[in-house]
HTML snippet that shows the backbone in 3Dmol.js (N, CA, C, O; Angstrom):
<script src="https://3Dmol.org/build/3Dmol-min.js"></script>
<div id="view" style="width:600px;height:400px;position:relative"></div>
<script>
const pdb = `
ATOM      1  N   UNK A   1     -23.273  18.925  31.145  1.00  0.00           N
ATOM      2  CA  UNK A   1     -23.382  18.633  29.722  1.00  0.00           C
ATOM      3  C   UNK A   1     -24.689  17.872  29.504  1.00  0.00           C
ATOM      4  O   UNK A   1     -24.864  16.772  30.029  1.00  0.00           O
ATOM      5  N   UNK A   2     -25.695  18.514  28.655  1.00  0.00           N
ATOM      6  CA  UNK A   2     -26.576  17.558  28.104  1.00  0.00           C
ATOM      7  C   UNK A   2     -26.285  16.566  27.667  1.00  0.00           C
ATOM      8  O   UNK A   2     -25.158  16.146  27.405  1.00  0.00           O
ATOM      9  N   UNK A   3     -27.668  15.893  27.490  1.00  0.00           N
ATOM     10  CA  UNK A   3     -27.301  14.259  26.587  1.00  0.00           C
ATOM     11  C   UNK A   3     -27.754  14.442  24.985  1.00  0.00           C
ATOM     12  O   UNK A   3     -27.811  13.460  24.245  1.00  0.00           O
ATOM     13  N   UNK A   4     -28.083  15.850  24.501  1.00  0.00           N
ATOM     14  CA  UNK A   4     -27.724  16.019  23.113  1.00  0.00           C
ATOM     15  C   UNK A   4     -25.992  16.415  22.708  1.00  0.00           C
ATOM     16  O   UNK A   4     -25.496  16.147  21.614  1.00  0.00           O
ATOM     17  N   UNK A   5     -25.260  17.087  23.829  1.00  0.00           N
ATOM     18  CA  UNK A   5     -24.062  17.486  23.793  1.00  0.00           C
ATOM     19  C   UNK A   5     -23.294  16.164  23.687  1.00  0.00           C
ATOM     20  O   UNK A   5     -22.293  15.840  23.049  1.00  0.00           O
ATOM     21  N   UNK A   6     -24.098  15.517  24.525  1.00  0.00           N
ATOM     22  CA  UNK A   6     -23.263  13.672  24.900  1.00  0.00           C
ATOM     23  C   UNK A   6     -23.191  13.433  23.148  1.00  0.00           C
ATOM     24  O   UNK A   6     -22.241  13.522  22.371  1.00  0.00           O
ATOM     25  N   UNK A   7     -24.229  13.191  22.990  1.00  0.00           N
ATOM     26  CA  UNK A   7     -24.860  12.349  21.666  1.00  0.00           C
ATOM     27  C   UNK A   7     -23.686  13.477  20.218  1.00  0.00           C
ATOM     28  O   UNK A   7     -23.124  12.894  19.290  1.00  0.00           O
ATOM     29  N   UNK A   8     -23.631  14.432  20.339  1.00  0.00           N
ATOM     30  CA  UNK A   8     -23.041  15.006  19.142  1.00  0.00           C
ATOM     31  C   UNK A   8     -21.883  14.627  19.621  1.00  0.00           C
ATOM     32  O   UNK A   8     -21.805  13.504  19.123  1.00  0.00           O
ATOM     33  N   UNK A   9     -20.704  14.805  20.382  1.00  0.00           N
ATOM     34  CA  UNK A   9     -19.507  14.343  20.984  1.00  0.00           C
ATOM     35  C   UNK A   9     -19.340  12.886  20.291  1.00  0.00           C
ATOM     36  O   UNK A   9     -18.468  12.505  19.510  1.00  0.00           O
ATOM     37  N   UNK A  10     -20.403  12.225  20.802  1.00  0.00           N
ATOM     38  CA  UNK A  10     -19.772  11.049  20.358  1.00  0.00           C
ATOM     39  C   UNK A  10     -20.154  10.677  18.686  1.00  0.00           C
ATOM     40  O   UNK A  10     -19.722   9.722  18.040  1.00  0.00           O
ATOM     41  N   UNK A  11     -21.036  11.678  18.258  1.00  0.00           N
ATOM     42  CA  UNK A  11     -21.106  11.135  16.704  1.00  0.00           C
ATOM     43  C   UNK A  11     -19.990  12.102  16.033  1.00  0.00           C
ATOM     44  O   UNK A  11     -19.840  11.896  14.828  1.00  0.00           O
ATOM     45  N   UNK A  12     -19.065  13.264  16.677  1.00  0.00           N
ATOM     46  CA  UNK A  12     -18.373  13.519  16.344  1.00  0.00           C
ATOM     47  C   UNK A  12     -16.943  12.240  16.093  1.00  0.00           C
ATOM     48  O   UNK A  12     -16.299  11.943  15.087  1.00  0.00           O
ATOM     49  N   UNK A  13     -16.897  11.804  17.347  1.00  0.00           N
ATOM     50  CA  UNK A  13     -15.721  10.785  17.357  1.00  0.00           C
ATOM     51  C   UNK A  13     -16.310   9.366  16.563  1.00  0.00           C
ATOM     52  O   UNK A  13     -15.528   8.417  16.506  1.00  0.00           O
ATOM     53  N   UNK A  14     -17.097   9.279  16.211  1.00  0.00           N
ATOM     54  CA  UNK A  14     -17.735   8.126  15.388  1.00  0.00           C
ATOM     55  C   UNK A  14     -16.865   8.597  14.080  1.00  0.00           C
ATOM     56  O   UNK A  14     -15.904   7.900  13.755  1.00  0.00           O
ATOM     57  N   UNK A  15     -17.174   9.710  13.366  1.00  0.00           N
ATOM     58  CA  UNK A  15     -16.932  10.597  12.643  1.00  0.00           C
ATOM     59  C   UNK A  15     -15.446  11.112  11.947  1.00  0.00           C
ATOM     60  O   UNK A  15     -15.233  11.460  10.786  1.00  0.00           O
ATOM     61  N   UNK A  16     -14.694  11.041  12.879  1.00  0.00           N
ATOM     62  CA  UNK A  16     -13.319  11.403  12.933  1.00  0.00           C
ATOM     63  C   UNK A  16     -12.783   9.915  13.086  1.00  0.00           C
ATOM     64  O   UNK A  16     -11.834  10.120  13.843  1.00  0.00           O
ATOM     65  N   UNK A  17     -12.788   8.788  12.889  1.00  0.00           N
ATOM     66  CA  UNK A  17     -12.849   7.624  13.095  1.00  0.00           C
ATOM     67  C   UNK A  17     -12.773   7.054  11.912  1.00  0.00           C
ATOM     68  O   UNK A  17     -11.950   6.505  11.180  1.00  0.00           O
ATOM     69  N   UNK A  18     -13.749   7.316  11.945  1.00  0.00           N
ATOM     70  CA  UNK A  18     -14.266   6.741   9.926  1.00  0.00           C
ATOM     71  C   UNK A  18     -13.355   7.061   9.227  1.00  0.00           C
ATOM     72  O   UNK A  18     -12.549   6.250   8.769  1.00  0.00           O
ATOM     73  N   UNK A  19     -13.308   8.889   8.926  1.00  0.00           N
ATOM     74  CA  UNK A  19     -12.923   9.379   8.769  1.00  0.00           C
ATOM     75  C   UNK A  19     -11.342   9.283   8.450  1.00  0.00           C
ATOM     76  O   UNK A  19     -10.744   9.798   7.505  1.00  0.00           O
ATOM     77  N   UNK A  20     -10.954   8.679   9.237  1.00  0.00           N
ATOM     78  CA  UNK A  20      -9.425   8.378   9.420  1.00  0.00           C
ATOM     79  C   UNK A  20      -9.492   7.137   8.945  1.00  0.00           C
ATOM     80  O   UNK A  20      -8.295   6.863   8.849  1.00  0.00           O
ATOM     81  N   UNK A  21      -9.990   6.344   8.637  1.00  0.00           N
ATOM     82  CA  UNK A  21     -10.672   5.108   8.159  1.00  0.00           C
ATOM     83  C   UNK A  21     -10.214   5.169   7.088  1.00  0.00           C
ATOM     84  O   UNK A  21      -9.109   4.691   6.831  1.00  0.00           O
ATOM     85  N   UNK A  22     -10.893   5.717   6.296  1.00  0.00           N
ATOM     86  CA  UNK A  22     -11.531   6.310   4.710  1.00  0.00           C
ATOM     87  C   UNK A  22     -10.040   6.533   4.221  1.00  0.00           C
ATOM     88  O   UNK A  22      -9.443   5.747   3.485  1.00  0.00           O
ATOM     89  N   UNK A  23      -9.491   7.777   4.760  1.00  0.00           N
ATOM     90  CA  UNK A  23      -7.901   8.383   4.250  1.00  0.00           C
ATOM     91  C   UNK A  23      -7.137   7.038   4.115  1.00  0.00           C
ATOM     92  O   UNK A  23      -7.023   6.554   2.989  1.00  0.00           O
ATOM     93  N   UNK A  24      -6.442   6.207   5.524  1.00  0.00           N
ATOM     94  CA  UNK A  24      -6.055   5.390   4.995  1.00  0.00           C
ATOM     95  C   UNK A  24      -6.285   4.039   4.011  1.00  0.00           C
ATOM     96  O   UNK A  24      -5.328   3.392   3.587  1.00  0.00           O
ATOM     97  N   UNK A  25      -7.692   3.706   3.707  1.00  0.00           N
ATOM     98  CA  UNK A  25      -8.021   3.095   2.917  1.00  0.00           C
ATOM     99  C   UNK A  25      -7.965   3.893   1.260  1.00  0.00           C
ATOM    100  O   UNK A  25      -7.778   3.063   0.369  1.00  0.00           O
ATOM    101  N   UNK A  26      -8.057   4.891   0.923  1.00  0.00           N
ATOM    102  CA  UNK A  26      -7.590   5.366   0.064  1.00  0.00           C
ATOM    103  C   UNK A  26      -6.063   5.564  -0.043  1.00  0.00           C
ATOM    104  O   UNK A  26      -5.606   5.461  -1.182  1.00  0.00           O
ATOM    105  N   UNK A  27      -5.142   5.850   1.024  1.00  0.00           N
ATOM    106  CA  UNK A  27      -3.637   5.838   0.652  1.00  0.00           C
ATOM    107  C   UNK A  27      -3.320   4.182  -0.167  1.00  0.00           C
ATOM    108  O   UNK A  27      -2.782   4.062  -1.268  1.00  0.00           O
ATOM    109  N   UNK A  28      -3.741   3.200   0.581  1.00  0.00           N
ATOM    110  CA  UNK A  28      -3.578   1.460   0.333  1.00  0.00           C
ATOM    111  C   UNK A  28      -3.677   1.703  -0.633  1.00  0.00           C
ATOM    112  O   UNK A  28      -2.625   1.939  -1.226  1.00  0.00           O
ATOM    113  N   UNK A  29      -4.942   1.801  -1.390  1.00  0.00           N
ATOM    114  CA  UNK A  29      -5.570   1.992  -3.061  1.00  0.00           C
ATOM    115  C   UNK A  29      -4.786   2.651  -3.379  1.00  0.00           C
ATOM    116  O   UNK A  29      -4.317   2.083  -4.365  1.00  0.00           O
ATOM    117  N   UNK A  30      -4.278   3.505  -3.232  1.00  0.00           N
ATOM    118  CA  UNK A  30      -3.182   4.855  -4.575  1.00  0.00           C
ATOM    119  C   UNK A  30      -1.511   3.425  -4.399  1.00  0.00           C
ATOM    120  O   UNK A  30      -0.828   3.267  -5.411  1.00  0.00           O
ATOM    121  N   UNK A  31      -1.208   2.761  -3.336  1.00  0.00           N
ATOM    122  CA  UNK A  31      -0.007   2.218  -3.368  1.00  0.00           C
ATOM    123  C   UNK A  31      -0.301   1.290  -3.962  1.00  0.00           C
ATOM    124  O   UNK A  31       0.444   0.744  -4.775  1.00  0.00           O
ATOM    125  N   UNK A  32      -1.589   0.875  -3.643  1.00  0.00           N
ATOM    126  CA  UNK A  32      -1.778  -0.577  -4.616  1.00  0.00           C
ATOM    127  C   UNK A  32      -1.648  -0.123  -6.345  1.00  0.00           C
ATOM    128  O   UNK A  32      -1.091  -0.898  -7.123  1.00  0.00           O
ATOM    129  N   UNK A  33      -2.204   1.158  -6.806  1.00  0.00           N
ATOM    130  CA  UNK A  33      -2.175   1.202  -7.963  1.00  0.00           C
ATOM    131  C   UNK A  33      -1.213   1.345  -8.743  1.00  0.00           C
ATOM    132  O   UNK A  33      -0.933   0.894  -9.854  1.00  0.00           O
ATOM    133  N   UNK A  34      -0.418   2.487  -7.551  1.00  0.00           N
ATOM    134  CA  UNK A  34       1.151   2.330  -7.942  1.00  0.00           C
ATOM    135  C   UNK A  34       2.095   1.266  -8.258  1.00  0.00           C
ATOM    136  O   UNK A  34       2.907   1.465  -9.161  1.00  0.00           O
ATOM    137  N   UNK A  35       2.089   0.238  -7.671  1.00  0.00           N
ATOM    138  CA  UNK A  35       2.445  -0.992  -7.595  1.00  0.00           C
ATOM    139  C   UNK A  35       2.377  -1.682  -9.136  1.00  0.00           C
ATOM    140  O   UNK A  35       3.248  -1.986  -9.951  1.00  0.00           O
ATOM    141  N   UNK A  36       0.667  -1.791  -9.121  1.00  0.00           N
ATOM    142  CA  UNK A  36       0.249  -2.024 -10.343  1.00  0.00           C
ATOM    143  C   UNK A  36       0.886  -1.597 -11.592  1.00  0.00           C
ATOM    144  O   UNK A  36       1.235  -2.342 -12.508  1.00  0.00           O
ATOM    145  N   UNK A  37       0.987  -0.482 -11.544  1.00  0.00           N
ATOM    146  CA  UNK A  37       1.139   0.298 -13.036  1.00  0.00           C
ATOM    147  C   UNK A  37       2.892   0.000 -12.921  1.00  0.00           C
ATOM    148  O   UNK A  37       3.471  -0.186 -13.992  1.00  0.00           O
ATOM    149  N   UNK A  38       3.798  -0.047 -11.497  1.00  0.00           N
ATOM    150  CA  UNK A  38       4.852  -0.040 -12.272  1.00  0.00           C
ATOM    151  C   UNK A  38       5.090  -1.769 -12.411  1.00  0.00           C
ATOM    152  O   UNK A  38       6.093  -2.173 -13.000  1.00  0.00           O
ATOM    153  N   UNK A  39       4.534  -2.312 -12.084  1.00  0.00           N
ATOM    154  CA  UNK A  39       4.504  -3.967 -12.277  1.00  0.00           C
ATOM    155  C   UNK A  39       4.312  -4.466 -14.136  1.00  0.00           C
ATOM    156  O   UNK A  39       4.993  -5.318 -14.706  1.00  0.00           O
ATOM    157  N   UNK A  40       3.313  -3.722 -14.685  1.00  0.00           N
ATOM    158  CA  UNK A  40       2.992  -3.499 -15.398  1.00  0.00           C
ATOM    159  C   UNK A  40       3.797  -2.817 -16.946  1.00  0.00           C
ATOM    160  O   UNK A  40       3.548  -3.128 -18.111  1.00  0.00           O
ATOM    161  N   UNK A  41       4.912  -1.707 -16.364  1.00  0.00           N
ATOM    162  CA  UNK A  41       5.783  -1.150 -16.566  1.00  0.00           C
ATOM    163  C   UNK A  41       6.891  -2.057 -16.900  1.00  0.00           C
ATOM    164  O   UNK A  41       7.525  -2.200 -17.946  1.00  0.00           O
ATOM    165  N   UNK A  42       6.975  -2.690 -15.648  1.00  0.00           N
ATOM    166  CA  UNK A  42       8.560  -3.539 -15.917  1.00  0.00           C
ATOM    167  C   UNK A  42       7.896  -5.142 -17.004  1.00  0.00           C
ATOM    168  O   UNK A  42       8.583  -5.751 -17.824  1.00  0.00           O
ATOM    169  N   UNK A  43       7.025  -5.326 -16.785  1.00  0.00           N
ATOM    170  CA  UNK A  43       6.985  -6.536 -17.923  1.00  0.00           C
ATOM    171  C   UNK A  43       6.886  -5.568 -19.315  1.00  0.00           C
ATOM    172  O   UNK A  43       7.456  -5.914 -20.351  1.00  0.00           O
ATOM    173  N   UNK A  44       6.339  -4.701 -19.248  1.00  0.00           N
ATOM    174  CA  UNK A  44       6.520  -4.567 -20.948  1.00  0.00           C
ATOM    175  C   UNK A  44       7.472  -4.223 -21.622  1.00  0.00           C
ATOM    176  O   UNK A  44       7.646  -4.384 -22.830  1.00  0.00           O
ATOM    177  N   UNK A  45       8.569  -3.404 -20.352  1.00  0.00           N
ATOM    178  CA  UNK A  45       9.881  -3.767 -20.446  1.00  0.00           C
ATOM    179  C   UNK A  45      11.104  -5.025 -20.658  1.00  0.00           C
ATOM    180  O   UNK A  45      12.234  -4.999 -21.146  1.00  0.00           O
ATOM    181  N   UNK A  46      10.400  -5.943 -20.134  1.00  0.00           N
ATOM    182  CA  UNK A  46      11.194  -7.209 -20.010  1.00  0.00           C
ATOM    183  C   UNK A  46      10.611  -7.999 -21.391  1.00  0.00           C
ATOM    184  O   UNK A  46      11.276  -8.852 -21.979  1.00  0.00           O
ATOM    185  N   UNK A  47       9.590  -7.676 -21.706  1.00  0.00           N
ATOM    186  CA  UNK A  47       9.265  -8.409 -23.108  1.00  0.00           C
ATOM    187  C   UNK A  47      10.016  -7.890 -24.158  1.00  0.00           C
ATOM    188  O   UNK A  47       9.604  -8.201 -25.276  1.00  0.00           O
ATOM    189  N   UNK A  48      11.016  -7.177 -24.106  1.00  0.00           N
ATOM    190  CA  UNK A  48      11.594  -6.687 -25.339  1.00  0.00           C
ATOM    191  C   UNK A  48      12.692  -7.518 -26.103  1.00  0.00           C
ATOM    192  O   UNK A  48      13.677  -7.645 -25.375  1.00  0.00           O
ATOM    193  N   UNK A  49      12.801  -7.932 -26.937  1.00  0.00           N
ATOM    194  CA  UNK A  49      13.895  -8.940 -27.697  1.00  0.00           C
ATOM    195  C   UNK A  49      14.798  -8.474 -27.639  1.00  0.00           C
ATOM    196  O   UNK A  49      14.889  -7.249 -27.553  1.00  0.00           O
ATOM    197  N   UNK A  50      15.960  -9.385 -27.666  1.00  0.00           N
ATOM    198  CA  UNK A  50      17.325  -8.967 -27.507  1.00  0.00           C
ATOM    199  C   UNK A  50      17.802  -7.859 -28.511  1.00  0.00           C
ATOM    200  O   UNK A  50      17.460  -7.864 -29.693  1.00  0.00           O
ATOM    201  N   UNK A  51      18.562  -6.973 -27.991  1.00  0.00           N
ATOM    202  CA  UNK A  51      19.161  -6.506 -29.084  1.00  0.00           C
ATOM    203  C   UNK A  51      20.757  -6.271 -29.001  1.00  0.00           C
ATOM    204  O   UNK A  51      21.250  -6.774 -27.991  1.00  0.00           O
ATOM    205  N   UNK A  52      21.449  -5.766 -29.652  1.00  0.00           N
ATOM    206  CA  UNK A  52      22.747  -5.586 -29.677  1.00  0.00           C
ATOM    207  C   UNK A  52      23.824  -5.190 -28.326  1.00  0.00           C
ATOM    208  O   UNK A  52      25.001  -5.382 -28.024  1.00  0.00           O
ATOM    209  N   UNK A  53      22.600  -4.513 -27.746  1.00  0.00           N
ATOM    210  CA  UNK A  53      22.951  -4.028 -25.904  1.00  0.00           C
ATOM    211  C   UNK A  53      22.861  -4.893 -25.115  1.00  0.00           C
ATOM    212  O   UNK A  53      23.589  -4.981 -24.126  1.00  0.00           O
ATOM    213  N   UNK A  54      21.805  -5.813 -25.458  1.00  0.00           N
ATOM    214  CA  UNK A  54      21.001  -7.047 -24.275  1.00  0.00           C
ATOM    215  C   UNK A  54      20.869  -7.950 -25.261  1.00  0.00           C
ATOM    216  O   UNK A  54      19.978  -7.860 -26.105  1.00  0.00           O
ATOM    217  N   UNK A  55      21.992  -9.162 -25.227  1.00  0.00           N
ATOM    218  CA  UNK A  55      21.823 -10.484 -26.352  1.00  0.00           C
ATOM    219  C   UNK A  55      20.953 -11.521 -25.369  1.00  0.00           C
ATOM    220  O   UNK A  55      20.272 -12.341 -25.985  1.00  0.00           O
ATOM    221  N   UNK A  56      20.905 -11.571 -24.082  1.00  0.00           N
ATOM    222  CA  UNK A  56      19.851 -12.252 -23.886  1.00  0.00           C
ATOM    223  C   UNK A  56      19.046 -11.592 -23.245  1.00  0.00           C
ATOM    224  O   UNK A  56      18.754 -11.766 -22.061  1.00  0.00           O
ATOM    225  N   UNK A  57      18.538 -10.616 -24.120  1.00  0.00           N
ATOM    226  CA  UNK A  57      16.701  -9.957 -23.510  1.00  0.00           C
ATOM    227  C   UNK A  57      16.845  -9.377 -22.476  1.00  0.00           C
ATOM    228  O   UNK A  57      17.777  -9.670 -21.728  1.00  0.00           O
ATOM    229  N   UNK A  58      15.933  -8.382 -22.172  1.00  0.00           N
ATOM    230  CA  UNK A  58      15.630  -7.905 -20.905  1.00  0.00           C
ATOM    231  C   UNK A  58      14.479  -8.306 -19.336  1.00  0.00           C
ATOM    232  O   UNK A  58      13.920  -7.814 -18.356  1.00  0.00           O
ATOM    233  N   UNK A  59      14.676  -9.290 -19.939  1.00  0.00           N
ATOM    234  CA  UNK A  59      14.304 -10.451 -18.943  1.00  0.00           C
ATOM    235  C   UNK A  59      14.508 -10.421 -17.494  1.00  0.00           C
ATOM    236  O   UNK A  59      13.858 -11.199 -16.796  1.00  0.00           O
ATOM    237  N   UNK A  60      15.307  -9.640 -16.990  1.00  0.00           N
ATOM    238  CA  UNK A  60      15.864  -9.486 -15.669  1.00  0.00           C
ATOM    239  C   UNK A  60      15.530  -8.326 -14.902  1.00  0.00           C
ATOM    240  O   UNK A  60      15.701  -8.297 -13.683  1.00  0.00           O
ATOM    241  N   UNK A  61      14.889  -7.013 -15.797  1.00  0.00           N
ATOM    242  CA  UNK A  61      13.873  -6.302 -15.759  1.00  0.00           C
ATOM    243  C   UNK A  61      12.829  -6.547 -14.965  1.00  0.00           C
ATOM    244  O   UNK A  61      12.531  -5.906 -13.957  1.00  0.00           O
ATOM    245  N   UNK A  62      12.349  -7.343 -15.349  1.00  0.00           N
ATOM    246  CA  UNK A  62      11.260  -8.180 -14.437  1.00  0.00           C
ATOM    247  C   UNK A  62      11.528  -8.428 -12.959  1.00  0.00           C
ATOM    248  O   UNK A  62      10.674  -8.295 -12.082  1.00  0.00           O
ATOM    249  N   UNK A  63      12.988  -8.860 -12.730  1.00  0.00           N
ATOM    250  CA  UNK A  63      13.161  -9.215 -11.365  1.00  0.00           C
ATOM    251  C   UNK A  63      13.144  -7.690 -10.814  1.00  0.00           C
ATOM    252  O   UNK A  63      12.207  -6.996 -10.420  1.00  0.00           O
ATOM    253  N   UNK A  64      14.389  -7.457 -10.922  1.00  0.00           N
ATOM    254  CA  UNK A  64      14.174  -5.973 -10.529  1.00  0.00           C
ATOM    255  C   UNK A  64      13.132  -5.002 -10.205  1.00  0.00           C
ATOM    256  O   UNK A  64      13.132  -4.193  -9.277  1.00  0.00           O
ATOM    257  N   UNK A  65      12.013  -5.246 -11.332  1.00  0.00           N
ATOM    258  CA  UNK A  65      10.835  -4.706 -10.693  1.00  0.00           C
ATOM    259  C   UNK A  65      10.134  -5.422  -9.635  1.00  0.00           C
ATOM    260  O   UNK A  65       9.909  -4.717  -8.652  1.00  0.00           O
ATOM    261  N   UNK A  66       9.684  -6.754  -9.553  1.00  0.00           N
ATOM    262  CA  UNK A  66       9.702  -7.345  -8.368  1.00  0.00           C
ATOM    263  C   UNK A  66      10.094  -6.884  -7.569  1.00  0.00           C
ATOM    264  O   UNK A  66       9.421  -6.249  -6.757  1.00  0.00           O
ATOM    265  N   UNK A  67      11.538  -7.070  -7.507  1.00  0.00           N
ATOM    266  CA  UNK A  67      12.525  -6.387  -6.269  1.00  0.00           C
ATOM    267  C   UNK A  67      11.937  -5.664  -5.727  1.00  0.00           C
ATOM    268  O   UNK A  67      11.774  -5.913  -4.533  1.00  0.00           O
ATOM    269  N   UNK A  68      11.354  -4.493  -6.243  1.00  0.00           N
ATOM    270  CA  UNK A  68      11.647  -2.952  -5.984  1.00  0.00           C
ATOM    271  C   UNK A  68       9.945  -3.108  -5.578  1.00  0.00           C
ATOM    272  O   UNK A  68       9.647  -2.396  -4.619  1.00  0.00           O
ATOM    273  N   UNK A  69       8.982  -3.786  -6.058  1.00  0.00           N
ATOM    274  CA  UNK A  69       7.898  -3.952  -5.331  1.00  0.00           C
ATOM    275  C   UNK A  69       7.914  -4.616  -3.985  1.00  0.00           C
ATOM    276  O   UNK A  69       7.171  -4.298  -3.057  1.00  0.00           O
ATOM    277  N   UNK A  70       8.725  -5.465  -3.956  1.00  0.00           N
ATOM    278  CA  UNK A  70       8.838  -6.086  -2.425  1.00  0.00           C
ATOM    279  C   UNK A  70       9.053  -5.188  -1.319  1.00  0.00           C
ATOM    280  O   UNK A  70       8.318  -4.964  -0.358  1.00  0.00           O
ATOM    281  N   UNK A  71      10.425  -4.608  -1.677  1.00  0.00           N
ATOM    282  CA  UNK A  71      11.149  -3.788  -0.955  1.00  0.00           C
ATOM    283  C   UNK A  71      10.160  -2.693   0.159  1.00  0.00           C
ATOM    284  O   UNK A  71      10.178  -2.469   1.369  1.00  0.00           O
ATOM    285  N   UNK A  72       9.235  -2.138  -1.169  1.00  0.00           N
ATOM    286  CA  UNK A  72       8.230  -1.062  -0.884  1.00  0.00           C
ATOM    287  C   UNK A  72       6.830  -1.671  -0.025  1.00  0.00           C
ATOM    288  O   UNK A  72       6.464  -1.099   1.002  1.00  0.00           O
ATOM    289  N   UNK A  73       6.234  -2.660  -0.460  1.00  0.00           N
ATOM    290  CA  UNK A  73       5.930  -3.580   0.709  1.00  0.00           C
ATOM    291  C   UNK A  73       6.109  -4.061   1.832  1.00  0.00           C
ATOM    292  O   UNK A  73       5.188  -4.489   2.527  1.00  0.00           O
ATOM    293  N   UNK A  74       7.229  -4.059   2.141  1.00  0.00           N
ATOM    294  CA  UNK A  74       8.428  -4.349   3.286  1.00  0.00           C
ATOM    295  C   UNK A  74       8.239  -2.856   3.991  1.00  0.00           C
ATOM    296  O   UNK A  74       7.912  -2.768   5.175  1.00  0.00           O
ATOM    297  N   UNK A  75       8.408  -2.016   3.391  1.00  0.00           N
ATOM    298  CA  UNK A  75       8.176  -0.692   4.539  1.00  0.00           C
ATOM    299  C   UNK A  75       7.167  -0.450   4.734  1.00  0.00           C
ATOM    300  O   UNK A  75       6.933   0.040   5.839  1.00  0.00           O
ATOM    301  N   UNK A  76       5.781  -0.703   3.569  1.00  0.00           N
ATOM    302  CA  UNK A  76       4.997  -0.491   3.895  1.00  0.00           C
ATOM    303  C   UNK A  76       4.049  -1.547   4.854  1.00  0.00           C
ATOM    304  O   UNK A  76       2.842  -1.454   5.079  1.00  0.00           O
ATOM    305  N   UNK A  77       4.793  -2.345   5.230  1.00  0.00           N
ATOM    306  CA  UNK A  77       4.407  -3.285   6.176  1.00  0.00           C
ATOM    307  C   UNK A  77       4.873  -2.775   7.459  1.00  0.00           C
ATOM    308  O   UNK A  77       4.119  -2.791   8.432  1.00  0.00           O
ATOM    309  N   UNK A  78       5.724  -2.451   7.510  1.00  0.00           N
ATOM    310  CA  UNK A  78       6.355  -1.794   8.470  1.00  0.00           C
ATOM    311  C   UNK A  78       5.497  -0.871   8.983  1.00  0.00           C
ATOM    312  O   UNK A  78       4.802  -1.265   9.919  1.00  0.00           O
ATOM    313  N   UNK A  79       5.353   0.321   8.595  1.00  0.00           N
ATOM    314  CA  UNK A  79       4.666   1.664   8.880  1.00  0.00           C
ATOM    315  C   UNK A  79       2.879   1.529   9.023  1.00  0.00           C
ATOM    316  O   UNK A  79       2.135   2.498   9.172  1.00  0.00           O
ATOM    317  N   UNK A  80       2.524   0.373   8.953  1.00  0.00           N
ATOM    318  CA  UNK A  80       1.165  -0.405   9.832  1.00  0.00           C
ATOM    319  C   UNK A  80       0.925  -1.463  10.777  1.00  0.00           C
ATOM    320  O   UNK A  80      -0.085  -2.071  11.133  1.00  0.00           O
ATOM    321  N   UNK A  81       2.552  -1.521  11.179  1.00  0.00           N
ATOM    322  CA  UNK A  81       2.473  -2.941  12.251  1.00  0.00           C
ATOM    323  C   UNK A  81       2.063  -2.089  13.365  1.00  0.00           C
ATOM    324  O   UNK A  81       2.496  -1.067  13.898  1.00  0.00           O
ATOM    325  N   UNK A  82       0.737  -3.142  13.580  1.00  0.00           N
ATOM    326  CA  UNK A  82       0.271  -2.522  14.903  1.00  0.00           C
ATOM    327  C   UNK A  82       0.338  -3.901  16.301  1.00  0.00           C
ATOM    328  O   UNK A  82       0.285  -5.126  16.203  1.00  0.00           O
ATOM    329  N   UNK A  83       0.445  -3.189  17.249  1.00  0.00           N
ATOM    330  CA  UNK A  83       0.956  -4.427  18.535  1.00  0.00           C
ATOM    331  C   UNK A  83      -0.412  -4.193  19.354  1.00  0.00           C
ATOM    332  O   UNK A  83      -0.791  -3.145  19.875  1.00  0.00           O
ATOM    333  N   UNK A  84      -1.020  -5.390  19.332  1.00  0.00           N
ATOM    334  CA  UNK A  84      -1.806  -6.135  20.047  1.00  0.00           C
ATOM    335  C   UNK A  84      -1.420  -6.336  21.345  1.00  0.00           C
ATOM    336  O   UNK A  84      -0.236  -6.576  21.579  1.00  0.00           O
ATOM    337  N   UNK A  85      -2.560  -6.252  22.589  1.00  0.00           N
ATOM    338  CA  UNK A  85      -1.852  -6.775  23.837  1.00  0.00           C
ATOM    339  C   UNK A  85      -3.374  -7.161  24.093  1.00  0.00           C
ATOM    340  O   UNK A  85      -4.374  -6.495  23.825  1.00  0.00           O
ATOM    341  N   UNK A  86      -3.280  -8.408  24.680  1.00  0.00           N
ATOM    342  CA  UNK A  86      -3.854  -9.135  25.211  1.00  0.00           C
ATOM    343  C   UNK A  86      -3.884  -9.651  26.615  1.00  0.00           C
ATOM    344  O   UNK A  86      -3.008 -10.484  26.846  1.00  0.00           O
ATOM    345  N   UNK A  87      -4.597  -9.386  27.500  1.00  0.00           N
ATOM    346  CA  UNK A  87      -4.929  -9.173  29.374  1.00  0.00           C
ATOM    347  C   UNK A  87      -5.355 -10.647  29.054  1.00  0.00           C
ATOM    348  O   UNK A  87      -6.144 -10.941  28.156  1.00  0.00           O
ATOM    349  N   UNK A  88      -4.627 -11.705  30.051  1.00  0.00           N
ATOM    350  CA  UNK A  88      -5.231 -12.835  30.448  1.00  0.00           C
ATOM    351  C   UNK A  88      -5.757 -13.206  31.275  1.00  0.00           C
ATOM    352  O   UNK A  88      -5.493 -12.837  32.419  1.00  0.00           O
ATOM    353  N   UNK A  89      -6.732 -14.109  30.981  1.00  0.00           N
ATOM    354  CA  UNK A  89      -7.976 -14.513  31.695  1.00  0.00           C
ATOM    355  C   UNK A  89      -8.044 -15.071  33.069  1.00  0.00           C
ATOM    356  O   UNK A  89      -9.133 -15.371  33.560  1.00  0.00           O
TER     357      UNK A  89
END
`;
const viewer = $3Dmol.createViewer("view");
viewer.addModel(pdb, "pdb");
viewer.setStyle({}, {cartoon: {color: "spectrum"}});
viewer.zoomTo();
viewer.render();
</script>
């Protein structure tokens, strides 16, 4: 193998790297936005005055959406725990 073959090989794997980089830094951003918008969602929900259905407000709305943001955080914490190992000195 040449050392131009060397050199493309490895700017291939430079490449595919990033690459894989990039995707998951864009998935984060689409969950983060998701997050956002339904965070967003449930307060303008929970700002609504009581009415005949809900005499004290929908106020609890709010938690619930919380909730349901945590929850999704919680897995998505999950599905990037990565394990470190460390060789001592």
């Amino acid at each position: 193998m040449s050392a131009g073959d060397k050199a493309l090989d490895r700017s291939r794997a430079v490449r595919r790297v990033l690459g894989g980089l990039l995707v998951a830094n864009i998935a984060a951003l689409v969950a983060k936005a998701v997050y956002n918008v339904l965070g967003l969602v449930v307060v303008r929900v929970a700002a609504h005055a009581p009415d005949e259905d809900h005499p004290y407000g929908h106020g609890k709305f709010e938690t619930l959406g919380a909730d349901a943001v945590e929850e999704r955080l919680k897995k998505d914490l999950e599905l990037e725990e990565v394990t470190v190992h460390v060789e001592p000195c």
